[in-house]
C-alpha positions as CSV (number, residue, x, y, z in Angstrom):
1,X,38.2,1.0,62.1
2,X,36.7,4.1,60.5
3,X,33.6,2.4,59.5
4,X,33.2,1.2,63.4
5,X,33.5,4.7,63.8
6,X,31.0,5.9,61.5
7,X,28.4,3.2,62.8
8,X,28.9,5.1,66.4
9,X,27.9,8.2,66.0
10,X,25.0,9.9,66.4
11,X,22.8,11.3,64.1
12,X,22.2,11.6,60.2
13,X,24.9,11.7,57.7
14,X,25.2,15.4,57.7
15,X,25.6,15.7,61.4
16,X,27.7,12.7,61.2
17,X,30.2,14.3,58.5
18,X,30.3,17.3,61.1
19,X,31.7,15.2,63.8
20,X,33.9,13.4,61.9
21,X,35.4,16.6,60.9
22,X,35.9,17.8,64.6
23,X,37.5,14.5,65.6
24,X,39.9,14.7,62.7
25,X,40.5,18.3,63.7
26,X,40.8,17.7,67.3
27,X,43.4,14.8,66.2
28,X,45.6,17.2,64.3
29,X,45.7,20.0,67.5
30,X,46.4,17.4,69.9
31,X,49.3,16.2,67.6
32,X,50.6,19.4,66.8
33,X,50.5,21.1,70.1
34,X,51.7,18.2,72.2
35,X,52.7,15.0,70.6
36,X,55.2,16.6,67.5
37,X,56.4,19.3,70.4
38,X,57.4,16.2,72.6
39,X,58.9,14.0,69.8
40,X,61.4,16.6,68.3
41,X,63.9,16.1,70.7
42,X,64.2,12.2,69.8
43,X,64.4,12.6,65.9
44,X,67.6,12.4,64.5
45,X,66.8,15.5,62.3
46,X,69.3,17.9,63.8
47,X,72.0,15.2,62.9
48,X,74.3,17.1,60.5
49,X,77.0,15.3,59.0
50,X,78.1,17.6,56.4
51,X,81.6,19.3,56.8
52,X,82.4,22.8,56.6
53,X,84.5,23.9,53.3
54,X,85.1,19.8,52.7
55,X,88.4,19.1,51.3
56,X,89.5,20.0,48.1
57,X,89.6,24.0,47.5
């Protein structure tokens, strides 16, 4: 997949380093601004089971 990639874009391997580095960082904004917002709610994160003061004291 990433070497399709490579083939595809334009220009030398300077300019295509440069691109390659905007799409990965254009990846990492679109995941952090709207795909990790959306997902929060439906990971089981927040799941505590841990009781307060347990017994034995």
């Amino acid at each position: 997949m990433y070497g399709w990639i490579w083939r595809h874009l334009p220009g030398n391997t300077l300019v295509r380093a440069i691109i390659s580095l905007l799409l990965v960082l254009g990846v990492v904004y679109v995941l952090f601004q709207y795909v990790f917002p959306w997902a929060e709610p439906l990971l089981p994160f927040n799941d505590v089971t841990v009781n307060n003061g347990g017994g034995q004291g």
